[in-house]
C-alpha positions in Angstrom: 82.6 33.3 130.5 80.9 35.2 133.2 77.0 34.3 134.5 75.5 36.9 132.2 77.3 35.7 129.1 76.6 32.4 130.0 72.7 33.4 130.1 73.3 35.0 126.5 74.9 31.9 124.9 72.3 29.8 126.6 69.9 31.4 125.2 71.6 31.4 121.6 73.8 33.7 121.4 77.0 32.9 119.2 79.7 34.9 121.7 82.5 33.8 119.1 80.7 34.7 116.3 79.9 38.5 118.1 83.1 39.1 119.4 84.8 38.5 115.6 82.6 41.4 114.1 83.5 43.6 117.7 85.7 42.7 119.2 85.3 43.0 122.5 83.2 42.9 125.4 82.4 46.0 125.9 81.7 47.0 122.5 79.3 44.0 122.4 77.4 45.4 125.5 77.0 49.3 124.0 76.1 47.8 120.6 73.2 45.2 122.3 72.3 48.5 124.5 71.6 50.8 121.2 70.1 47.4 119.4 67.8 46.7 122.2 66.9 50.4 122.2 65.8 50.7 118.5 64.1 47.5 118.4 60.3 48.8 118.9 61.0 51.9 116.3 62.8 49.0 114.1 59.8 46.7 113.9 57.2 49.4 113.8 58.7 50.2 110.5 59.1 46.8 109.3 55.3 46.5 110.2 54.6 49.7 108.3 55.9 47.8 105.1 54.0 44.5 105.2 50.7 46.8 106.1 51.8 48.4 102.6 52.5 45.6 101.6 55.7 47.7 100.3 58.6 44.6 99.8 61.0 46.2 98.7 61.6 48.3 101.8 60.4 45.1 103.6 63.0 43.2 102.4 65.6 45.9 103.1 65.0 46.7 106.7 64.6 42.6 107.6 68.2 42.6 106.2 69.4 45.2 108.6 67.2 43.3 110.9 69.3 40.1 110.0 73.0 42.0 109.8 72.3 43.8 113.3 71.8 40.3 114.9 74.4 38.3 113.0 76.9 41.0 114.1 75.6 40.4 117.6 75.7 36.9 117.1 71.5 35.9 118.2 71.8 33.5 115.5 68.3 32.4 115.9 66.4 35.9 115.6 68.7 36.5 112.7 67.7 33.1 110.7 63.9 34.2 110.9 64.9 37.4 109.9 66.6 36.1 106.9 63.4 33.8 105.6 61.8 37.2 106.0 64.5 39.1 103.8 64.4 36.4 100.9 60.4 36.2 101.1 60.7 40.3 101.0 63.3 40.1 97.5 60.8 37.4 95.9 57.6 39.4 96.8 56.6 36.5 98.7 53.5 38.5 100.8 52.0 35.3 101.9 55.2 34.1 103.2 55.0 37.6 105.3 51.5 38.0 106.1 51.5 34.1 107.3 55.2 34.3 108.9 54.8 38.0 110.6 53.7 37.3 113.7 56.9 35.0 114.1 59.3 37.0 113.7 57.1 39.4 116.0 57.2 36.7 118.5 61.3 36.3 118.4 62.0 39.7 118.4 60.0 40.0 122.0 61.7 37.2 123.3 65.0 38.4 122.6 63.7 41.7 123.8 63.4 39.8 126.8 66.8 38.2 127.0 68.3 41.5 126.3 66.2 43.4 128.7 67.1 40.9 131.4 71.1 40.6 130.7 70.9 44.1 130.5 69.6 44.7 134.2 66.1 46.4 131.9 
C-alpha cells in the first residue's frame, strides 16, 4: 500500500471494499476525482430538498450519496448518508433538519481527505 493509500485507509477508507466494485487503482483515483468534483453541486441539491422539505427526492439523492461512497469504499461518510436515506423514505424531517448539518460536516471532511490525497 503506497503513502497516499495509506492516508486514505487511515482515514477510513475500505481499499478492499473499493477495489471489489473497481477494480483497480486507477479506476479508483478517476472515480474519487469526478466524486470529489461533484460533491458541492451534489449537496447543494440535497440541501435544496430538505429547504423543501421535498423527501422523496431527499431520500433519493442521499442514496446516491450513500452508493457513490460505498463504491468508493469511505465507509464512514456513507453510514451517515444511509441514516439520512432511511430518515428521507420515513419522512423523518426532524431526523434531517436536526441531523443535516452532520452529514454537512462529513462531507467537508472528506472533502478534505480527498482534496489532500488528490494533490487539491
Amino acid at each position: 500500500m503506497s503513502e497516499k493509500e495509506k492516508y486514505l485507509s487511515d482515514n477510513g477508507f475500505n481499499f478492499e471494499q473499493a477495489l471489489s466494485y473497481l477494480g483497480d487503482m486507477e479506476t479508483f483515483d478517476e472515480i474519487l476525482q469526478d466524486f470529489y468534483d461533484a460533491m458541492d453541486s451534489q449537496m447543494k441539491e440535497i440541501e435544496k430538498c430538505k429547504e423543501l422539505k421535498d423527501m422523496k427526492n431527499y431520500s433519493i439523492l442521499v442514496h446516491a450519496l450513500k452508493s457513490n461512497c460505498r463504491s468508493l469504499g469511505i465507509i464512514p461518510f456513507a453510514d451517515v448518508a444511509y441514516q439520512h436515506e432511511l430518515a428521507g423514505k420515513e419522512e423523518n424531517i426532524d431526523f434531517v433538519l436536526n441531523n443535516y448539518n452532520n452529514l454537512v460536516e462529513v462531507k467537508n471532511k472528506y472533502k478534505e481527505i480527498i482534496g489532500n490525497y488528490l494533490g487539491k
